[in-house]
N, CA, C and O atoms as a printed pandas DataFrame, in Angstrom:
     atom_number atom_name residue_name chain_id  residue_number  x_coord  y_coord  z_coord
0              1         N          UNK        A               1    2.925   -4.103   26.145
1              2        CA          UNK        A               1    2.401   -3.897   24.806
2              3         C          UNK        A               1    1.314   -2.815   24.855
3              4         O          UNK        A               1    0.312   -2.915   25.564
4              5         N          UNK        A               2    1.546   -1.908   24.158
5              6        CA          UNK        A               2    0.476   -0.565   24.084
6              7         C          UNK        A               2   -0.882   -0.965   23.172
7              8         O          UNK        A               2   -1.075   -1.612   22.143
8              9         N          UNK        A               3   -1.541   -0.370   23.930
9             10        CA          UNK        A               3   -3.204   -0.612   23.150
10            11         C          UNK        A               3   -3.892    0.152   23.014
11            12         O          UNK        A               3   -4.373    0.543   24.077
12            13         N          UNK        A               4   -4.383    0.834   21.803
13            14        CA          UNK        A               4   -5.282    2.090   21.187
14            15         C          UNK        A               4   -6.553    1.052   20.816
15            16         O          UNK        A               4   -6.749   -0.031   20.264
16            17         N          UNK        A               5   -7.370    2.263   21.585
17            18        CA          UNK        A               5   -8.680    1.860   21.232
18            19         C          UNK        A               5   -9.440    3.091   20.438
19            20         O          UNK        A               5   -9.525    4.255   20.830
20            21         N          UNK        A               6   -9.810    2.698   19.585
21            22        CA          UNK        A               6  -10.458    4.399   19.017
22            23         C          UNK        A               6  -12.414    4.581   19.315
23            24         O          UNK        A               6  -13.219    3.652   19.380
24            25         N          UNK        A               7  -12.569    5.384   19.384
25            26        CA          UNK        A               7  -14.483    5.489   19.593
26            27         C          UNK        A               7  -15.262    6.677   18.893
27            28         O          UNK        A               7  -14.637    7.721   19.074
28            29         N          UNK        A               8  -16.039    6.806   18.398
29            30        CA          UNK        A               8  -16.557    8.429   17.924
30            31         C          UNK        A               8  -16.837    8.081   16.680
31            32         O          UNK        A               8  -17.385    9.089   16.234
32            33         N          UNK        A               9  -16.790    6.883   15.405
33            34        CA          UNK        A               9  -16.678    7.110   14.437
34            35         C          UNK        A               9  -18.709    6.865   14.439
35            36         O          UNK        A               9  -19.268    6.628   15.510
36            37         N          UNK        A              10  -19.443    6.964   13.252
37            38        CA          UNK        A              10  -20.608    6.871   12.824
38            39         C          UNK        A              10  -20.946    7.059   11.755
39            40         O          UNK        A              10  -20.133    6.688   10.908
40            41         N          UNK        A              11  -22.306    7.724   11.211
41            42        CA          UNK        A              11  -22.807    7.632    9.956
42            43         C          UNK        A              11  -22.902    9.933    9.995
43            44         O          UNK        A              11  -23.650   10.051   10.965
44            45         N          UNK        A              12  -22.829   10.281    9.887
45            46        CA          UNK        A              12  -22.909   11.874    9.296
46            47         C          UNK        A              12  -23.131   12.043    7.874
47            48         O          UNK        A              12  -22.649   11.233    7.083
48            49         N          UNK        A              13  -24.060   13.373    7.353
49            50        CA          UNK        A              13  -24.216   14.397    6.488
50            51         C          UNK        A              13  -23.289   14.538    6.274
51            52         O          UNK        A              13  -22.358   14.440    7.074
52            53         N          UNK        A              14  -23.188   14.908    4.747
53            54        CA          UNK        A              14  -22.291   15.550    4.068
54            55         C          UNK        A              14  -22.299   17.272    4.751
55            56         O          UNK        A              14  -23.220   17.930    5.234
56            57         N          UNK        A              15  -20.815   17.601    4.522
57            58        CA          UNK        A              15  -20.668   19.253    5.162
58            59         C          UNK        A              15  -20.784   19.186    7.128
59            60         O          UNK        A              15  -20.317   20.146    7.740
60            61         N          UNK        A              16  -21.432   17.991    7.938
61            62        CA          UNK        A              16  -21.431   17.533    9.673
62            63         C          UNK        A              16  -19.716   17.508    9.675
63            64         O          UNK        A              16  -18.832   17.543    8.820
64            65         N          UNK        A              17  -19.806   17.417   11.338
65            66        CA          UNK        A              17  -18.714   17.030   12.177
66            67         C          UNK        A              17  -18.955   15.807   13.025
67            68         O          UNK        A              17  -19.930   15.228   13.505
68            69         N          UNK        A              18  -17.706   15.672   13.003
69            70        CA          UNK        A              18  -17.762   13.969   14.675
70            71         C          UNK        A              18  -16.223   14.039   14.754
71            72         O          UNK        A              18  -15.329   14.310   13.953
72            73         N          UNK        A              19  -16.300   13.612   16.309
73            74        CA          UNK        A              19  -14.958   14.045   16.286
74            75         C          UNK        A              19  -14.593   12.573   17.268
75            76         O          UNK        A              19  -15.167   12.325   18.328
76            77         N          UNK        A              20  -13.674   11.827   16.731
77            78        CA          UNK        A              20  -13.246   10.488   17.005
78            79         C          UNK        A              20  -12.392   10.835   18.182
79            80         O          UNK        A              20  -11.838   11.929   18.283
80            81         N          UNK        A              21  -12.295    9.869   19.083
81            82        CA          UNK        A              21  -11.475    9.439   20.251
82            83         C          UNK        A              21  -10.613    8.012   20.079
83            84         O          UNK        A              21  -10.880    6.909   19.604
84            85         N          UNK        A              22   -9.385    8.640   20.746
85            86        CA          UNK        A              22   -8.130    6.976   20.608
86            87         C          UNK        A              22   -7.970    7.228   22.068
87            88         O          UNK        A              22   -7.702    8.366   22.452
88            89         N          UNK        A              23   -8.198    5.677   23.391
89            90        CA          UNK        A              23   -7.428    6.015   24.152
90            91         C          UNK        A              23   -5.971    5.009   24.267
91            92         O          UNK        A              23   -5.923    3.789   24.112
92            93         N          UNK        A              24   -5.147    5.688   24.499
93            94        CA          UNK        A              24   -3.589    5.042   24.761
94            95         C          UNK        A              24   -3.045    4.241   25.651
95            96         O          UNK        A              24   -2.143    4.897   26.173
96            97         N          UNK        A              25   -3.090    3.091   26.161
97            98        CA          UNK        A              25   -2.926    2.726   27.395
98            99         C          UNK        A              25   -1.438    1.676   26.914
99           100         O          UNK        A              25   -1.458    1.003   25.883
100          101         N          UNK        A              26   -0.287    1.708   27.816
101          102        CA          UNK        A              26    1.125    0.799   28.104
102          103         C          UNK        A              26    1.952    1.437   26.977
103          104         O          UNK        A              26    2.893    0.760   26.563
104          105         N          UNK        A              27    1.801    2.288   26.584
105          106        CA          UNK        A              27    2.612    3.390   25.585
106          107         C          UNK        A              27    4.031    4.362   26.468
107          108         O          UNK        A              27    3.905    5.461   27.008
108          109         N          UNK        A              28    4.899    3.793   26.402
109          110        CA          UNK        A              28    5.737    4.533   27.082
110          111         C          UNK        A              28    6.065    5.839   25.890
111          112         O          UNK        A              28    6.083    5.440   24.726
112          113         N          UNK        A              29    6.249    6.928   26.043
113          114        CA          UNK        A              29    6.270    8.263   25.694
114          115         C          UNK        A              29    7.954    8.222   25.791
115          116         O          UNK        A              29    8.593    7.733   26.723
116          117         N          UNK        A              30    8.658    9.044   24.245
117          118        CA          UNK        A              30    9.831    9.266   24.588
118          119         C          UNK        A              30    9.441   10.912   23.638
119          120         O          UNK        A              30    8.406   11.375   23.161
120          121         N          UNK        A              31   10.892   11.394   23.712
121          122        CA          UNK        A              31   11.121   12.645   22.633
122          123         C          UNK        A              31   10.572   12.360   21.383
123          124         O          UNK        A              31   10.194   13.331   20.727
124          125         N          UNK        A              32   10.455   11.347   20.951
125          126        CA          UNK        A              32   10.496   10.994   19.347
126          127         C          UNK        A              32    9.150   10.957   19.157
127          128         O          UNK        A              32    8.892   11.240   17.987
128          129         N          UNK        A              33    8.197   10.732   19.800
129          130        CA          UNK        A              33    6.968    9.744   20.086
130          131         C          UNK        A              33    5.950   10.880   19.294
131          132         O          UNK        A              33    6.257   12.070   19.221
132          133         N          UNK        A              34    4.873   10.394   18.800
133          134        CA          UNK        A              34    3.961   10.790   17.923
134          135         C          UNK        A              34    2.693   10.226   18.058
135          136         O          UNK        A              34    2.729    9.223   18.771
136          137         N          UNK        A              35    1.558   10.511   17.624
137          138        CA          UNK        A              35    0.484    9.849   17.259
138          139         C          UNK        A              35   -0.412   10.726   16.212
139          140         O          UNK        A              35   -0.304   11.933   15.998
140          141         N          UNK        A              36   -1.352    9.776   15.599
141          142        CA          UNK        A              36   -2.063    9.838   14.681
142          143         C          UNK        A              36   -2.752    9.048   13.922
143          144         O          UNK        A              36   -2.454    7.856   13.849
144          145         N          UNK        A              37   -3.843    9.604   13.191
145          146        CA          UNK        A              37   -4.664    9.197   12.326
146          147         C          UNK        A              37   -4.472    8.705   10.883
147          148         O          UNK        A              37   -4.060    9.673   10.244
148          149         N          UNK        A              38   -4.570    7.800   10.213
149          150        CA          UNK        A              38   -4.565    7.136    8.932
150          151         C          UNK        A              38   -5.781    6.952    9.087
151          152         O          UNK        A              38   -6.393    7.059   10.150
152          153         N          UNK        A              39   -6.308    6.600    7.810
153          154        CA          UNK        A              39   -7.683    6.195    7.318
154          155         C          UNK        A              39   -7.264    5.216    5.873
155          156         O          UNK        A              39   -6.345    5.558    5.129
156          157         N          UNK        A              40   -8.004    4.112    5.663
157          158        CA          UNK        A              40   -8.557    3.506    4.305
158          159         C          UNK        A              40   -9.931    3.230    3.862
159          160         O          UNK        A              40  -10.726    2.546    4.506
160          161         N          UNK        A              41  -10.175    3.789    2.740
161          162        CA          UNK        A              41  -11.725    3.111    2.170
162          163         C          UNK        A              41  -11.142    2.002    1.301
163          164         O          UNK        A              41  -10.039    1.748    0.815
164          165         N          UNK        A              42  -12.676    1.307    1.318
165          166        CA          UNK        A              42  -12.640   -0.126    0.374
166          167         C          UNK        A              42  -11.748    0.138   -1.035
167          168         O          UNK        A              42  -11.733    1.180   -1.691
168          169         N          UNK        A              43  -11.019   -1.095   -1.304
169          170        CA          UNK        A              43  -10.482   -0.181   -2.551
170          171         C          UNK        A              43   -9.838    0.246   -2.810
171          172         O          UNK        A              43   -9.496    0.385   -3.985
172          173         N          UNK        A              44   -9.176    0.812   -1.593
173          174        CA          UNK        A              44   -7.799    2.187   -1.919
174          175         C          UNK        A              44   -7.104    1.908   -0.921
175          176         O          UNK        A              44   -7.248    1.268    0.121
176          177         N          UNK        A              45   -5.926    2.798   -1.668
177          178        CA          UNK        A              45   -4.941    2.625   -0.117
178          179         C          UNK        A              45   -4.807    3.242    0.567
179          180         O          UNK        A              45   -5.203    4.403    0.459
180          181         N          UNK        A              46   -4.047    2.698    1.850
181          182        CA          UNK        A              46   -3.936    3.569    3.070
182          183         C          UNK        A              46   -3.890    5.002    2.977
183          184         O          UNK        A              46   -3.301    5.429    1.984
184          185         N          UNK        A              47   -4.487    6.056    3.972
185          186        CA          UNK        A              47   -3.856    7.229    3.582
186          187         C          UNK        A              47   -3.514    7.832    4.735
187          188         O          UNK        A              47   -4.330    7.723    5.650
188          189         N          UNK        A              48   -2.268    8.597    4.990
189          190        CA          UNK        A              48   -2.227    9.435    6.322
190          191         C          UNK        A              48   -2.923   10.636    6.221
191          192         O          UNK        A              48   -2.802   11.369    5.239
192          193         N          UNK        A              49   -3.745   10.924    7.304
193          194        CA          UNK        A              49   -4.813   12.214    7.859
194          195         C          UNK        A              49   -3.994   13.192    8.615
195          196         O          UNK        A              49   -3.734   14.289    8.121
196          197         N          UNK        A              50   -3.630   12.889    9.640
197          198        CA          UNK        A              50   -3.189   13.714   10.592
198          199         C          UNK        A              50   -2.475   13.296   11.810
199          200         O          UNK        A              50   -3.155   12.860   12.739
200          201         N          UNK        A              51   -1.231   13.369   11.930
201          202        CA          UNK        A              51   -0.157   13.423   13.283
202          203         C          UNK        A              51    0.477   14.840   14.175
203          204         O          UNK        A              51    0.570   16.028   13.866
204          205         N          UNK        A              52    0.809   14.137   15.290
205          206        CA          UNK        A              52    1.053   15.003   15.929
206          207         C          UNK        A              52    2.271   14.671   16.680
207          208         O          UNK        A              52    2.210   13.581   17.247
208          209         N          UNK        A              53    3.406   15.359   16.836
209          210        CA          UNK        A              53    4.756   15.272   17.714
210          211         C          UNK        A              53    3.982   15.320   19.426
211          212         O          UNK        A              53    2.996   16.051   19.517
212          213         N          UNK        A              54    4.237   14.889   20.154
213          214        CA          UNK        A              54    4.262   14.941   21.719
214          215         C          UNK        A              54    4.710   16.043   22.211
215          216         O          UNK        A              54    4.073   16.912   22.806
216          217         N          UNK        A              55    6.408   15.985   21.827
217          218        CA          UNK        A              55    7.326   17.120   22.217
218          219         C          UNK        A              55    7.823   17.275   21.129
219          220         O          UNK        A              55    8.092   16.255   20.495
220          221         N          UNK        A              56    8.183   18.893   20.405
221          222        CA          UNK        A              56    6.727   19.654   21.144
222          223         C          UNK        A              56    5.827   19.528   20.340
223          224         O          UNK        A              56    6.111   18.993   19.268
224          225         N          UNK        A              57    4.393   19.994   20.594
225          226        CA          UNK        A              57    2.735   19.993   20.406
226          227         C          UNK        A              57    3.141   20.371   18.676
227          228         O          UNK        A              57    3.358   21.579   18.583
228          229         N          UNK        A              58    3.249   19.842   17.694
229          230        CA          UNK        A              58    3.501   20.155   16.022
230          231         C          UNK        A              58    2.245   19.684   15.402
231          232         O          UNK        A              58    1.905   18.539   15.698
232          233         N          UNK        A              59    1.379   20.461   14.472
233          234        CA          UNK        A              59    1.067   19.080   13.823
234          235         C          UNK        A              59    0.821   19.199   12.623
235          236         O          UNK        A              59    0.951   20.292   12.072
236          237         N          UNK        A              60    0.404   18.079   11.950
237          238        CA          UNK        A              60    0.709   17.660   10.387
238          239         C          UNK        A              60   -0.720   17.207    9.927
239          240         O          UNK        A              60   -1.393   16.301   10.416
240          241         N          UNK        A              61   -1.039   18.035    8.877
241          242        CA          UNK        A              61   -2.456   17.065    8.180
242          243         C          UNK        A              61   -2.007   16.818    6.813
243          244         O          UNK        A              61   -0.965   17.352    6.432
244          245         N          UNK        A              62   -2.723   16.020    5.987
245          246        CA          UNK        A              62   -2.773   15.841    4.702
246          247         C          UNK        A              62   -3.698   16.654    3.674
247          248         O          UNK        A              62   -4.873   16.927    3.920
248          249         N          UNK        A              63   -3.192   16.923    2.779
249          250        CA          UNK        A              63   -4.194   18.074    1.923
250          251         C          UNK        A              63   -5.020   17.826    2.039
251          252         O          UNK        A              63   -5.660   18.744    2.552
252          253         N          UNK        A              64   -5.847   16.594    1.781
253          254        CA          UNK        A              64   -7.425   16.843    1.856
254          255         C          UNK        A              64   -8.333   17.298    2.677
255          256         O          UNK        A              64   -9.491   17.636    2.431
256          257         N          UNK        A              65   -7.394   17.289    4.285
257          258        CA          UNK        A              65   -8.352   17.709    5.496
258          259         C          UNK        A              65   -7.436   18.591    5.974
259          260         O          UNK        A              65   -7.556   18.849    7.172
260          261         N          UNK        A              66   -6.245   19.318    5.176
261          262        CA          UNK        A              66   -6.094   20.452    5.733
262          263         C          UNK        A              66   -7.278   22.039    6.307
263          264         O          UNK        A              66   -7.718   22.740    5.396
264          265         N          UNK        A              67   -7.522   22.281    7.281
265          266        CA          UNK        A              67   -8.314   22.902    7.408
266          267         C          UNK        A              67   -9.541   22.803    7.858
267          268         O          UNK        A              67  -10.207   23.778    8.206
268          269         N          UNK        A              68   -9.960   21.543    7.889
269          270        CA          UNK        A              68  -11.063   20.920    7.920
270          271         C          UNK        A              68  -10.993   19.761    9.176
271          272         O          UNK        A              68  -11.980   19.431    9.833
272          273         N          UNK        A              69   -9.980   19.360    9.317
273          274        CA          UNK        A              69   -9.956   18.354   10.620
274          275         C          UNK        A              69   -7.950   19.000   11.610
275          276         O          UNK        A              69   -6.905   19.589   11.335
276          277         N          UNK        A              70   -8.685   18.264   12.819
277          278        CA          UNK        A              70   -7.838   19.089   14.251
278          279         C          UNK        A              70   -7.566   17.775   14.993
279          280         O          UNK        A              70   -8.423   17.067   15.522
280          281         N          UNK        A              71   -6.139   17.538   14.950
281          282        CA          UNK        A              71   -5.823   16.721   15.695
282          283         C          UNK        A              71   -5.321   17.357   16.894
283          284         O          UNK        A              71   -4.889   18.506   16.792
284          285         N          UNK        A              72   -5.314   16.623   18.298
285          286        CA          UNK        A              72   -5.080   16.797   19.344
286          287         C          UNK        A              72   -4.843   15.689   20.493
287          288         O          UNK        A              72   -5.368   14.601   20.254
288          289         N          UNK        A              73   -4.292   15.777   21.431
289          290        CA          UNK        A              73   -3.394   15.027   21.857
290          291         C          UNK        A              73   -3.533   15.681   23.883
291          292         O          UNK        A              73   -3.140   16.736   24.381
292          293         N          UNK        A              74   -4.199   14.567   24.479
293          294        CA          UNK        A              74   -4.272   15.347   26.008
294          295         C          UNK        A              74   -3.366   14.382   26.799
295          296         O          UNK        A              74   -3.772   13.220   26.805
296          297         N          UNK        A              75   -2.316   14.606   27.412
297          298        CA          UNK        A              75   -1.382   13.930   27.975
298          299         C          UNK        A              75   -1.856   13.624   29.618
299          300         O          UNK        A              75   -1.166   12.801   30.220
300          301         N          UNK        A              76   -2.478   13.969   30.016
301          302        CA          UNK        A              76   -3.000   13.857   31.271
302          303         C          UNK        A              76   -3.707   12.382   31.050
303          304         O          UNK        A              76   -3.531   11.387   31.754
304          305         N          UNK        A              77   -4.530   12.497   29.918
305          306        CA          UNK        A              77   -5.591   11.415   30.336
306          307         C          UNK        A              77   -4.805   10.714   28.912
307          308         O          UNK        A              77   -4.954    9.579   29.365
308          309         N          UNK        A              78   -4.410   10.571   28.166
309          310        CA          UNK        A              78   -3.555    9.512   27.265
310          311         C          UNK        A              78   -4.622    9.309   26.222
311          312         O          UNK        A              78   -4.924    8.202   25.776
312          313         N          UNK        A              79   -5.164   10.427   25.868
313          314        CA          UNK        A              79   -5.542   10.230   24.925
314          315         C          UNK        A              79   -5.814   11.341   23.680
315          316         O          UNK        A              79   -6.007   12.542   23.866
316          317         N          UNK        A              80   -5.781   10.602   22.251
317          318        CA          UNK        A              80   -5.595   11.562   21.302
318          319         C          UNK        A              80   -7.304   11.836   20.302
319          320         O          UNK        A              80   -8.218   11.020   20.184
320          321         N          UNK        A              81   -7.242   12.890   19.877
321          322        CA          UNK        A              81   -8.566   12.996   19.318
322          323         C          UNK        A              81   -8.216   13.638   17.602
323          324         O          UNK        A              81   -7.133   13.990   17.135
324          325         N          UNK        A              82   -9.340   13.615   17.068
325          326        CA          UNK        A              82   -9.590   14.079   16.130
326          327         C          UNK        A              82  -11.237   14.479   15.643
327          328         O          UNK        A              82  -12.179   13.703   15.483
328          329         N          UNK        A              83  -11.200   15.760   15.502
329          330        CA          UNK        A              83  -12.030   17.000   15.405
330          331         C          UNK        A              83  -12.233   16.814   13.421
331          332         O          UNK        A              83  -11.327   17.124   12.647
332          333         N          UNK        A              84  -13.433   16.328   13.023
333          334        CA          UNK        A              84  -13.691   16.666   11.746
334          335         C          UNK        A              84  -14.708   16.915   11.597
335          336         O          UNK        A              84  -15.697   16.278   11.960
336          337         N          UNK        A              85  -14.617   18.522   10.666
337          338        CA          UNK        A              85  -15.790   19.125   10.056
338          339         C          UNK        A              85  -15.604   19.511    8.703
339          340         O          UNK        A              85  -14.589   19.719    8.038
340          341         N          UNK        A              86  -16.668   19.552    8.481
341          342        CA          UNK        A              86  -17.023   19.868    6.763
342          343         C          UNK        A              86  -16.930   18.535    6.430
343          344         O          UNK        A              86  -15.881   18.335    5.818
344          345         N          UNK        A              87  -17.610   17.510    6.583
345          346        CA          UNK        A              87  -16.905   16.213    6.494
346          347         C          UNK        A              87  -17.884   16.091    4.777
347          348         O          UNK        A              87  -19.000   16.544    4.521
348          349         N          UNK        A              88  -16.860   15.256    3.806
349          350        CA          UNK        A              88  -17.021   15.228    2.877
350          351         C          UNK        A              88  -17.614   13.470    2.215
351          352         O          UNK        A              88  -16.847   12.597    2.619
352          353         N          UNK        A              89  -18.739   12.930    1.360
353          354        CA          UNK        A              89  -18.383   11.551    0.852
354          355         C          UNK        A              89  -17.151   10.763    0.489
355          356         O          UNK        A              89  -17.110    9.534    0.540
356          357         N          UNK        A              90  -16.041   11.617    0.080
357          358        CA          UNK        A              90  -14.753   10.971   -0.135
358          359         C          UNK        A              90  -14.219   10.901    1.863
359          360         O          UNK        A              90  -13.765    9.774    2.065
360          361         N          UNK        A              91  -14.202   11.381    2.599
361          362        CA          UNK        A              91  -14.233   10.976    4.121
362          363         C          UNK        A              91  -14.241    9.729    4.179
363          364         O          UNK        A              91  -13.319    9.002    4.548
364          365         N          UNK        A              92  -15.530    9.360    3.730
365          366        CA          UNK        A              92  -15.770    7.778    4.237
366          367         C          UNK        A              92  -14.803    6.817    4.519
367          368         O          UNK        A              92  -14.506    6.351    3.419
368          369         N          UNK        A              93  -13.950    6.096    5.635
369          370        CA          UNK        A              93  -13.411    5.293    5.775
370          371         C          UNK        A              93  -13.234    4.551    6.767
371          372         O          UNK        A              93  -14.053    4.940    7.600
372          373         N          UNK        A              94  -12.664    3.723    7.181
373          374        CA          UNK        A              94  -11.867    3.055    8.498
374          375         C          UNK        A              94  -10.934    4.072    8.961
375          376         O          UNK        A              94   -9.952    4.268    8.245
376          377         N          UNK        A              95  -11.088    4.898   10.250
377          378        CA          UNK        A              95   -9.833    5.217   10.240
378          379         C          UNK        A              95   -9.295    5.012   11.498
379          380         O          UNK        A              95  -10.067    5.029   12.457
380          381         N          UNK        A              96   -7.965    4.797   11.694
381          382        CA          UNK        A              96   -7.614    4.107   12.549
382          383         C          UNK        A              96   -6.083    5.044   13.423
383          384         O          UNK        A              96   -5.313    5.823   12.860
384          385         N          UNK        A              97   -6.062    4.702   14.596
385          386        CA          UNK        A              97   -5.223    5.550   15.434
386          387         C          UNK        A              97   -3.621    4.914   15.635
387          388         O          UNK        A              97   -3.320    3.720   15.646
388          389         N          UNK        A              98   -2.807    5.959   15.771
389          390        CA          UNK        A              98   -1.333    5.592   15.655
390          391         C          UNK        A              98   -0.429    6.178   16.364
391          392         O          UNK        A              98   -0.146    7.362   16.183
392          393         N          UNK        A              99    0.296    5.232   17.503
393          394        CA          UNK        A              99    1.839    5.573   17.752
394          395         C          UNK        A              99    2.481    5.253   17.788
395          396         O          UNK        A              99    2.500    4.047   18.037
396          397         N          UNK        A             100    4.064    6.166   17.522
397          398        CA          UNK        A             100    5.134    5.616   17.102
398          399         C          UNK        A             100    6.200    6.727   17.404
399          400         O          UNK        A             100    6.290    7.954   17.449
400          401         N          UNK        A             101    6.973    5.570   17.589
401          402        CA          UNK        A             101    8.448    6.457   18.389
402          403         C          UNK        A             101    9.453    6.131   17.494
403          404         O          UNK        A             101   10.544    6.697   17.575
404          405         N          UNK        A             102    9.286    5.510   16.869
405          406        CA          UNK        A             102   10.739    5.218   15.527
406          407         C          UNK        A             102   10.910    5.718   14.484
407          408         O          UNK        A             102   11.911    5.463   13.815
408          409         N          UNK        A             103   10.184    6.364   14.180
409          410        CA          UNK        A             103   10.460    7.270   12.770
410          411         C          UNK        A             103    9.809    8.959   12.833
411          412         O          UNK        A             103    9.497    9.618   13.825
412          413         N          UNK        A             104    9.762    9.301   11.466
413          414        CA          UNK        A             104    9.665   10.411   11.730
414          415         C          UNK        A             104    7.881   10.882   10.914
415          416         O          UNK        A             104    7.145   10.097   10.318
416          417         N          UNK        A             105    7.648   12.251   11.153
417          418        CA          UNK        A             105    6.412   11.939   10.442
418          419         C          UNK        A             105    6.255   11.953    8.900
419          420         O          UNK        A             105    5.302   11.510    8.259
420          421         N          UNK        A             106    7.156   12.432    8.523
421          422        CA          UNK        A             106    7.433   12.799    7.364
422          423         C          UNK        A             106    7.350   11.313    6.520
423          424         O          UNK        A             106    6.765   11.057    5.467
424          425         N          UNK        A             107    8.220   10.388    7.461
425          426        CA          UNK        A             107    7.955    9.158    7.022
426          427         C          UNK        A             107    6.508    8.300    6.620
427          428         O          UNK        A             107    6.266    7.681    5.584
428          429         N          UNK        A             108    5.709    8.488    7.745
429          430        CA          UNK        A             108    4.561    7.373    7.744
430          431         C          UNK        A             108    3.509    8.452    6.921
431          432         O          UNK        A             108    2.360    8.199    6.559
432          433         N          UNK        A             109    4.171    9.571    6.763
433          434        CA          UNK        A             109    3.090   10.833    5.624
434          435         C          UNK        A             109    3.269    9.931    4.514
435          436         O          UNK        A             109    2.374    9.370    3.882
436          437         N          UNK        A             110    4.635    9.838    4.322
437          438        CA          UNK        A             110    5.077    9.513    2.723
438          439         C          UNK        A             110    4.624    7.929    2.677
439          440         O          UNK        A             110    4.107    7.652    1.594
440          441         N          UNK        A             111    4.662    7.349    3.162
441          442        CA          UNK        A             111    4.580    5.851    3.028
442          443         C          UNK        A             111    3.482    4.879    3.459
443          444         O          UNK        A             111    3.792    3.977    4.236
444          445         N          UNK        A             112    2.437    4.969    3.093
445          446        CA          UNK        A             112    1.544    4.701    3.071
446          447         C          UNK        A             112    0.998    2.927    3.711
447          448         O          UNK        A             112    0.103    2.405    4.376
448          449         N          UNK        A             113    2.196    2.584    2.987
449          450        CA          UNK        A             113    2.514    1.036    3.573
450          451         C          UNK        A             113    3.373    0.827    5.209
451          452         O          UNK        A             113    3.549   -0.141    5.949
452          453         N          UNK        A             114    3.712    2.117    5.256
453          454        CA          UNK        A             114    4.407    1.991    6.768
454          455         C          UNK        A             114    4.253    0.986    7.653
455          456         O          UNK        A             114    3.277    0.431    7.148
456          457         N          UNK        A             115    4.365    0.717    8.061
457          458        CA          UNK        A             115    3.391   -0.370    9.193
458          459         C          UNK        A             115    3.818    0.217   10.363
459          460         O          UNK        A             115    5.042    0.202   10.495
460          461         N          UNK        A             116    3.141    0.772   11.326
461          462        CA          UNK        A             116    3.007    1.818   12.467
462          463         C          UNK        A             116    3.585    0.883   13.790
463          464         O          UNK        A             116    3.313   -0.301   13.587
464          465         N          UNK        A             117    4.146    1.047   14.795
465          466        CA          UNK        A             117    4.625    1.061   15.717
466          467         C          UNK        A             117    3.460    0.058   16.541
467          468         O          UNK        A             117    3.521   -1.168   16.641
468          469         N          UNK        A             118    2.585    0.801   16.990
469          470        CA          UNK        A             118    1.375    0.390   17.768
470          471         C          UNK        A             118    0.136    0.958   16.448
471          472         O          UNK        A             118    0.355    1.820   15.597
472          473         N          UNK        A             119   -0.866    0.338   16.598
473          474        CA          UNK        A             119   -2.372    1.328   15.927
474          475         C          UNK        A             119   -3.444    0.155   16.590
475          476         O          UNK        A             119   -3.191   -0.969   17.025
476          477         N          UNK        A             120   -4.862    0.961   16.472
477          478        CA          UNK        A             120   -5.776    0.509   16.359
478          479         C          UNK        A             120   -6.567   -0.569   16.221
479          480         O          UNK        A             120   -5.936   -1.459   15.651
480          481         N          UNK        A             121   -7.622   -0.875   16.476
481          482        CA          UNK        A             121   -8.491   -1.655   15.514
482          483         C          UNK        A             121   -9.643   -0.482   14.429
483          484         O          UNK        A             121  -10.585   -1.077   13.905
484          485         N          UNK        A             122   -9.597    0.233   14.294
485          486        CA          UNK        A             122  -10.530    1.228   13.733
486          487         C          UNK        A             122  -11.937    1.588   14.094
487          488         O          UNK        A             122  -12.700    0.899   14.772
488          489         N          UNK        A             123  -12.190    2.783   13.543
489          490        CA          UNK        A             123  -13.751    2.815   14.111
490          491         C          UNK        A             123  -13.844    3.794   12.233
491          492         O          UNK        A             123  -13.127    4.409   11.444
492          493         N          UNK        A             124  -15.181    3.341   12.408
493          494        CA          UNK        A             124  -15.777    3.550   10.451
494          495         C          UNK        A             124  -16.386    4.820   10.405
495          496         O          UNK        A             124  -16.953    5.053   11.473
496          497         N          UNK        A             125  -16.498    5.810    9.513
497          498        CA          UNK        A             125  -17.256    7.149    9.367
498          499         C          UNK        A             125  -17.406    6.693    7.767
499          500         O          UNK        A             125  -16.678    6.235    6.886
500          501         N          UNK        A             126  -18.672    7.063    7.916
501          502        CA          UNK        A             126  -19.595    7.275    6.798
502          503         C          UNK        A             126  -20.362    8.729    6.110
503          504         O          UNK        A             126  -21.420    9.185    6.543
504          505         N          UNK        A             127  -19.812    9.143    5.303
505          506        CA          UNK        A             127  -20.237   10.516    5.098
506          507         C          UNK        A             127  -21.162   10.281    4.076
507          508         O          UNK        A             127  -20.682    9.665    3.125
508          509         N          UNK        A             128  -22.552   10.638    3.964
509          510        CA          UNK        A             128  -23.224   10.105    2.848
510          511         C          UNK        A             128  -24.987   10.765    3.409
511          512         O          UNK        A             128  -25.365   10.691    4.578
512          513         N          UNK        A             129  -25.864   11.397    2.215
513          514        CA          UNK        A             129  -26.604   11.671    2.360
514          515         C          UNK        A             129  -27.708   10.955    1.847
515          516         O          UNK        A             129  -28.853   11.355    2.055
């Protein structure tokens, strides 16, 4: 059974960066295999942030942090990150780490209710001045 642990999240300025850590451990890796970031605030629903294909290195954000946040993925050490700057009060959430070898990304973009393969327990960012 695979286990993501995520670390990095905190309290930041509006317009700061922090850049979260997931590490991956009993995750067997195929062609299909992916990981990534979802986030929820109180209130709302799930939303997908940012994934990434394994093979090969692709990746996918959601409009709001297009540009603004960098997902990445180090296969040596099994673990995936995420790089956010310009971080905004709508930011604020749980966000939580994801992999999955059964679908596609297009899928868990669109579907909000997905229920992910393996994920997280979350780590919280607070954007707020």
């Amino acid at each position: 059974q695979a286990q993501l642990v995520e670390s990095g999240g905190g309290a930041v300025q509006p317009g700061g960066s922090l850049t979260l850590s997931c590490e991956i451990s009993g995750y067997t890796y195929s062609g299909s295999s992916s990981v990534g970031w979802f986030r929820q605030a109180p209130g709302k629903e799930r939303e997908g942030v940012a994934y990434l294909y394994i093979q090969p290195n692709i990746t996918y954000y959601a409009a709001p942090v297009n540009g603004r946040f960098f997902i990445s993925h180090d296969n040596a050490k099994k673990t995936t990150g995420l790089q956010m700057n310009r971080l905004k009060p709508e930011d604020t959430a749980m966000y939580y780490c994801v992999a999955d070898s059964l679908t596609t990304v297009a899928t868990m973009m669109a579907n909000p209710r997905y229920e992910y393969q393996f994920r997280g327990q979350g780590t919280q960012v607070t954007v707020s001045s």
